[in-house]
N, C-alpha and C positions, 0 to 999 in steps of 0.2 A: 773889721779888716780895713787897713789903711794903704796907700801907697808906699809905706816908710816900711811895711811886711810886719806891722805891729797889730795883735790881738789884744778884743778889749774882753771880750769875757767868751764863754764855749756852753755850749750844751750837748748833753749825749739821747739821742733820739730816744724816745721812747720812755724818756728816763724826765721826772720831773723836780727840778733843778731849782731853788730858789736863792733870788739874789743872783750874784756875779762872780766870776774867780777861777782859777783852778788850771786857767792855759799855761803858767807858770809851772806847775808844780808836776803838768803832761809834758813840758818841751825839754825841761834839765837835763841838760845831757845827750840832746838831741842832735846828731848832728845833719839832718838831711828832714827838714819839715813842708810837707807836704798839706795843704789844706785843700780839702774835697767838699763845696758848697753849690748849694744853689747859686747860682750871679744876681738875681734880684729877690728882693720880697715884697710879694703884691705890687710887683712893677717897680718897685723903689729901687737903687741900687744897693750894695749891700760891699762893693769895693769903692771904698769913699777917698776923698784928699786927705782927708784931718778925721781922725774918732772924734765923735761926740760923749764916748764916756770913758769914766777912767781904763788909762793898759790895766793888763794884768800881763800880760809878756810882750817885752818891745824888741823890735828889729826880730822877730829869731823866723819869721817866714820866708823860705825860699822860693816855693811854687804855690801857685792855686790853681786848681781844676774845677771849670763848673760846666756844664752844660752849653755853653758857648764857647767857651774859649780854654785856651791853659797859657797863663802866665808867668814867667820867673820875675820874682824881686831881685832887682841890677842894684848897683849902687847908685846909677842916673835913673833908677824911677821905673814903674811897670811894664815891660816887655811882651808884646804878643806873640807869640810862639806859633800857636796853634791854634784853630778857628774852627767848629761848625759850619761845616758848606752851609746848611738849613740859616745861616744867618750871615748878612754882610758885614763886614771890617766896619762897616757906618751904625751898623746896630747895634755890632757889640760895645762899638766907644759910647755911643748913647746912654746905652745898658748899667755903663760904668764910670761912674763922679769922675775915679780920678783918671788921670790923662792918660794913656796907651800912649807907650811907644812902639810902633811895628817892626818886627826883625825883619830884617835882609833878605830872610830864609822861609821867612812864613807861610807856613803849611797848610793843606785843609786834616785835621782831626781824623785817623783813619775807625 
């Protein structure tokens, strides 16, 4: 996942998946894409500036939801909507490569 609300490749939990691919062929047609992720892996972030691997579906993310936060994809760049009292506005920018912008409106997560 990148700032630009572009996927680089998906897995389905439980399910073991080889190689990359297939967010394309789950969003066609999509019109309202919601991604539901953990915010880090092993502490790494996992919402970055730039993919490091090929897309496989570009621009088609609207929101992500993770355990910190809930973001919408703007056309000026990731938006914080929503926050986890259990974590501060300073953690979750940490948490995440690329840059947060904080809404006007920002909420704590009910």
């Amino acid at each position: 996942m990148d700032e630009e609300g572009s996927l680089s490749n998906w897995i389905i939990p439980g399910k073991k998946m080889p190689g990359m691919g297939g967010a394309m062929d789950l969003l066609v047609g999509a019109k309202n894409v919601i991604i539901a992720m953990e915010h880090t892996a092993k502490g790494a972030p996992k919402i970055l500036k730039k993919c490091r691997l090929p897309y496989t579906a570009v621009k088609c993310v609207d929101k992500i939801i993770t355990e910190m936060a809930v973001i919408e994809v703007t056309e000026d760049g990731l938006l914080l909507t929503e926050y986890n009292p259990e974590f501060t506005v300073e953690q979750i920018q940490e948490a995440t490569e690329a840059k947060l912008i904080i809404s006007d409106g920002l909420k704590a997560m009910c």
